[in-house]
C-alpha positions as CSV (number, residue, x, y, z in Angstrom):
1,X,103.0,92.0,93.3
2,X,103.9,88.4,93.9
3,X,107.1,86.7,94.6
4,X,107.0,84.1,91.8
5,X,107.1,87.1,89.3
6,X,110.1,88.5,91.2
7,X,111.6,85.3,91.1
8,X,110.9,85.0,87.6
9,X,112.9,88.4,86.7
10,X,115.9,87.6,88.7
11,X,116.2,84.2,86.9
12,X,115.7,85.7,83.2
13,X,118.3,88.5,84.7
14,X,120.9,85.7,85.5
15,X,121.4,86.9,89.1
16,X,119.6,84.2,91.4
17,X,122.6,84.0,93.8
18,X,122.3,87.7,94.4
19,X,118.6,88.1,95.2
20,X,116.6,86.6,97.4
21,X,112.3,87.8,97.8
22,X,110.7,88.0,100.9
23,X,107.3,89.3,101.8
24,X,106.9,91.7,104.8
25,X,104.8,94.6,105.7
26,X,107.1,97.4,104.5
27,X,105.9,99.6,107.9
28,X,107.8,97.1,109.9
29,X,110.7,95.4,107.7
30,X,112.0,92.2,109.4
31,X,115.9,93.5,108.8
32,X,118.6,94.6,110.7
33,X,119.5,98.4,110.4
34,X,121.5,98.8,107.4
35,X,120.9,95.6,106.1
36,X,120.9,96.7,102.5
37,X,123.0,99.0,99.8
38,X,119.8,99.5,97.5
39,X,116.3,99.4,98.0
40,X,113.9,99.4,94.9
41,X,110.1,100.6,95.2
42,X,108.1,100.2,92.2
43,X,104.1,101.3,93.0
44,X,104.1,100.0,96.2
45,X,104.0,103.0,99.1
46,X,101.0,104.8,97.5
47,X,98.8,101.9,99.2
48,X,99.5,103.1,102.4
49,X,96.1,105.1,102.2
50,X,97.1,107.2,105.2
51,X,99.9,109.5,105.4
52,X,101.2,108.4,108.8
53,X,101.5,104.7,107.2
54,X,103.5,106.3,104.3
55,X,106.0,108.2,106.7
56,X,106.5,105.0,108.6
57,X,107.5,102.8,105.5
58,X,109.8,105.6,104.6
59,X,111.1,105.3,108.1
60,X,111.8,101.9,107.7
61,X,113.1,102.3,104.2
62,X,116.3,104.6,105.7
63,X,116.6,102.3,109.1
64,X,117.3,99.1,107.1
65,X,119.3,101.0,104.4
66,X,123.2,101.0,104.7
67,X,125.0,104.4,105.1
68,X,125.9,105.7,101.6
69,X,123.1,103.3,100.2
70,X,120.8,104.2,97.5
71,X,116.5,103.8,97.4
72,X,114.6,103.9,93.8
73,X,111.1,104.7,94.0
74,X,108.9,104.9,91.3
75,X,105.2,105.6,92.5
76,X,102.0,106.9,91.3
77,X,101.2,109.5,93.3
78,X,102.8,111.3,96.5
79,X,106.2,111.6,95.3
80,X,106.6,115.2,96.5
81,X,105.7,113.8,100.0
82,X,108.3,111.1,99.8
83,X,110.9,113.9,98.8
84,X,110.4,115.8,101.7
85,X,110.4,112.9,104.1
86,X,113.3,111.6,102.6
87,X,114.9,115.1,103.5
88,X,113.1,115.4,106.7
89,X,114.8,112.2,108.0
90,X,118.2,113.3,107.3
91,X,118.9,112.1,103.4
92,X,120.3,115.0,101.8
93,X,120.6,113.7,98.0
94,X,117.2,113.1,96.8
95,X,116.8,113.9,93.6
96,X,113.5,113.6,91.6
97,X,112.9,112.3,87.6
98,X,110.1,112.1,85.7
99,X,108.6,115.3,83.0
100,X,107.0,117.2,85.6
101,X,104.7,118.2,82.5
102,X,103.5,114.9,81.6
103,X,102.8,114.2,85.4
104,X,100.4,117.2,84.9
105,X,98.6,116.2,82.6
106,X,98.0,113.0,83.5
107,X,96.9,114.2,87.0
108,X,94.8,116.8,84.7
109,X,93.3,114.0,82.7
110,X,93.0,111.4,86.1
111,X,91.6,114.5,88.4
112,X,94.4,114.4,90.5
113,X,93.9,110.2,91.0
114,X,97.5,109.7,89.5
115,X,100.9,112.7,89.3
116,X,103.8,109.8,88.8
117,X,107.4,110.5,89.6
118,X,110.7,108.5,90.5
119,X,113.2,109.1,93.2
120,X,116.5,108.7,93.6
121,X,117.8,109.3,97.2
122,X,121.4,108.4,98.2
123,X,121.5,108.0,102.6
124,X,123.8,110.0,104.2
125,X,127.6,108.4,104.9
């Protein structure tokens, strides 16, 4: 959750002239629409406690991604929600991973606190 360990990731990756970090609320991105080909979310969006704040970060997630583009998210909880607001906004390849059985049981054994899932979501051309 800090730059420095983003940084740190892209160096050991060998890629530091292809990525640059920037910290921004992710409900109001500081980016041109499609700015990007691929966006990567790794448990980030569940902090947005309130489903309005969620909806809005997936907003911006499609405004600033390039036609054709491509958004990872790996979450904790809420991935159904993301699905369908992913489809609601017009993203008709959204595709979700993860052993629906051992997301389960782990909200079985957290009491619901925790039902992790990935996404894969391609935006429309």
């Amino acid at each position: 959750n800090h730059a420095d360990a983003v940084l740190e990731n892209v160096r050991r990756s060998g890629v530091t002239q292809q990525v640059r970090a920037e910290t921004a609320d992710m409900r109001r991105m500081p980016f041109a629409a499609e700015s990007f080909d691929v966006i990567v979310s790794r448990a980030a969006i569940h902090n947005l406690y309130q489903p309005a704040e969620r909806a809005q970060a997936l907003s911006e997630i499609v405004r600033v991604l390039k036609p054709g583009g491509h958004v990872l998210i790996d979450d904790i909880r809420h991935i159904g929600e993301y699905a369908a607001l992913f489809s609601r906004a017009g993203c008709r390849d959204v595709r979700r991973y993860g052993s629906p059985v051992a997301a389960a049981l782990l909200a079985v054994l957290t009491f619901g606190s925790l039902c992790p899932g990935t996404l894969v979501v391609r935006k429309n051309s």
